[in-house]
C-alpha positions as YAML, in Angstrom:
chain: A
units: angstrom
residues:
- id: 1
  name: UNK
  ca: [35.34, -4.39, 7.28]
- id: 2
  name: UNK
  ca: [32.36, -2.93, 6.00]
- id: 3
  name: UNK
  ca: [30.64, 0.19, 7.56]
- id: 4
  name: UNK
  ca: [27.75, 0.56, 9.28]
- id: 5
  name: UNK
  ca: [26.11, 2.60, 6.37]
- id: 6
  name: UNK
  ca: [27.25, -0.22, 3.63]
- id: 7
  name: UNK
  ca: [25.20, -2.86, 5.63]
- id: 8
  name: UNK
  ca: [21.99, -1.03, 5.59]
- id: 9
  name: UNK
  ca: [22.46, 0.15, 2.25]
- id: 10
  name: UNK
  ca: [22.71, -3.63, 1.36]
- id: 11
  name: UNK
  ca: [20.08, -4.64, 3.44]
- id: 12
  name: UNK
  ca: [17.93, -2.02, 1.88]
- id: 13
  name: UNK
  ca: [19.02, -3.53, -1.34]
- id: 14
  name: UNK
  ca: [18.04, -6.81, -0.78]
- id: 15
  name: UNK
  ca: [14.97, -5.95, 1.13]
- id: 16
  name: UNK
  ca: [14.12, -4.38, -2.48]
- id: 17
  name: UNK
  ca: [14.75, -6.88, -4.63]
- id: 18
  name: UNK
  ca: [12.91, -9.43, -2.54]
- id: 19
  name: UNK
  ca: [10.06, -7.11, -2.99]
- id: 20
  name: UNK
  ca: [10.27, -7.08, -6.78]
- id: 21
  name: UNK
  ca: [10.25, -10.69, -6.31]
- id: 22
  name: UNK
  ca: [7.78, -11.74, -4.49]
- id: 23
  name: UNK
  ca: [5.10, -9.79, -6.96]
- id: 24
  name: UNK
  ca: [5.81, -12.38, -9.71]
- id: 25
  name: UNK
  ca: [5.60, -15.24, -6.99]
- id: 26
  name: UNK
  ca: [2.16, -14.06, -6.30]
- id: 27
  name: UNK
  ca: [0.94, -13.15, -9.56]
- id: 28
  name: UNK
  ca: [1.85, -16.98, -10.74]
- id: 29
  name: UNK
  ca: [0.48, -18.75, -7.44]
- id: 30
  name: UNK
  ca: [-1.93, -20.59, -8.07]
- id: 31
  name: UNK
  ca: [-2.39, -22.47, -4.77]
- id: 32
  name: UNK
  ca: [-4.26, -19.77, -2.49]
- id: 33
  name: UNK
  ca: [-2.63, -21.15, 0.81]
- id: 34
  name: UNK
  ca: [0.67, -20.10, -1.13]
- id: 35
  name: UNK
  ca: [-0.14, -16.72, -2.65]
- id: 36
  name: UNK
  ca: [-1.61, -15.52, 1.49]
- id: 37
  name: UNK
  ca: [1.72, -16.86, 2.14]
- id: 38
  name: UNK
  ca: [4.23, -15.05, 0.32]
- id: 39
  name: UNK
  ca: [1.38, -12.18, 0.42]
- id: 40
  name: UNK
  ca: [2.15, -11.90, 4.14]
- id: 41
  name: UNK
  ca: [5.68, -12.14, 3.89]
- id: 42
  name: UNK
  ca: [6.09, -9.14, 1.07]
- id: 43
  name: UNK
  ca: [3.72, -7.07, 3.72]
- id: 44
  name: UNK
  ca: [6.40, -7.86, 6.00]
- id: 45
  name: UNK
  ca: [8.90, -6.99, 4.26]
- id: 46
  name: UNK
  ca: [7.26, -3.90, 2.97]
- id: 47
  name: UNK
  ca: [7.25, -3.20, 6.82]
- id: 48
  name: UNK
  ca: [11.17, -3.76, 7.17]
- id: 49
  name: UNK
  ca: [11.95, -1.53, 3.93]
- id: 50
  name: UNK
  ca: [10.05, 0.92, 5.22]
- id: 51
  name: UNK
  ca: [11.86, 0.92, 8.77]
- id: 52
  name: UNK
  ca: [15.00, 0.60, 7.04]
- id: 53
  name: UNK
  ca: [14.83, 3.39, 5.07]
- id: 54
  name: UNK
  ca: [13.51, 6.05, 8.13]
- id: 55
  name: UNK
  ca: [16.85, 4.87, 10.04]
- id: 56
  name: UNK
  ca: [19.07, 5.02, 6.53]
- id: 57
  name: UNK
  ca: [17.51, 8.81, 6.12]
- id: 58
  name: UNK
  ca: [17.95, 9.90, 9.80]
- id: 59
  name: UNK
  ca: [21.35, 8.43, 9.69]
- id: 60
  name: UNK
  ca: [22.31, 10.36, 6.45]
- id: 61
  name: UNK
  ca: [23.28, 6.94, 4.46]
- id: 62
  name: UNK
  ca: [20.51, 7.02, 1.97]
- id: 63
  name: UNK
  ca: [19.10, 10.11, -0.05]
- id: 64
  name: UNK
  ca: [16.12, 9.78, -2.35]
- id: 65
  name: UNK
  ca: [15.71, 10.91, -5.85]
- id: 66
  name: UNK
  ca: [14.57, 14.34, -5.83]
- id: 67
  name: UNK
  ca: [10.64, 14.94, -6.23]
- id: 68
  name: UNK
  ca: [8.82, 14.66, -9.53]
- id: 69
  name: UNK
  ca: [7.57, 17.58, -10.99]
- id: 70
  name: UNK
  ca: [4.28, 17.98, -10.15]
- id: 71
  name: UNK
  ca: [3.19, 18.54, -14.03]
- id: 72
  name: UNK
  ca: [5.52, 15.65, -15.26]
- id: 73
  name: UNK
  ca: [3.29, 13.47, -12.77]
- id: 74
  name: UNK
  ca: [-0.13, 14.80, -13.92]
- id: 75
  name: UNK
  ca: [0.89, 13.84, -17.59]
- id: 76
  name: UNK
  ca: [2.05, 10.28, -16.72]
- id: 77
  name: UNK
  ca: [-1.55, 10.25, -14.61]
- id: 78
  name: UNK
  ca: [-3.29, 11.50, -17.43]
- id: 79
  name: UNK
  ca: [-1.53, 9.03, -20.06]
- id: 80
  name: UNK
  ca: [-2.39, 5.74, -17.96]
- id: 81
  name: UNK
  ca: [-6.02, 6.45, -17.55]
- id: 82
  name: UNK
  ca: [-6.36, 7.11, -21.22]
- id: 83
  name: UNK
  ca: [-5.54, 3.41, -21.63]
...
């Protein structure tokens, strides 16, 4: 039987991959009706992941990747506005 911390950490998961998803959908739509649509349904989702992952982190079951370095970040910044 799986534990309460496996099903959230599969349900944040899946919420994520969805997400990845659903930017390809929209960049190819080209029926406008369609793109709103799955538009509105990422946002949604966006919403659940982010819900998801406050309870996962108050529960303990998830723990993020430790913070950039601040300069490492200003390089990356600095490299894709050169472009």
């Amino acid at each position: 039987m799986l534990s309460e911390k496996d099903i959230v950490n599969d349900y944040l998961a899946g919420l994520n991959a969805s997400l990845t998803g659903y930017a390809g959908y929209i960049s190819e739509s080209d029926n406008e009706q369609l793109r709103q649509t799955l538009i509105q349904l990422r946002n949604q989702d966006e919403q659940r992941q982010r819900n998801l992952y406050n309870y996962a982190s108050q529960k303990g079951y998830y723990q993020p990747a430790a913070p950039a370095n601040p300069q490492v970040v200003q390089q990356i910044k600095s490299q894709l506005t050169q472009q």
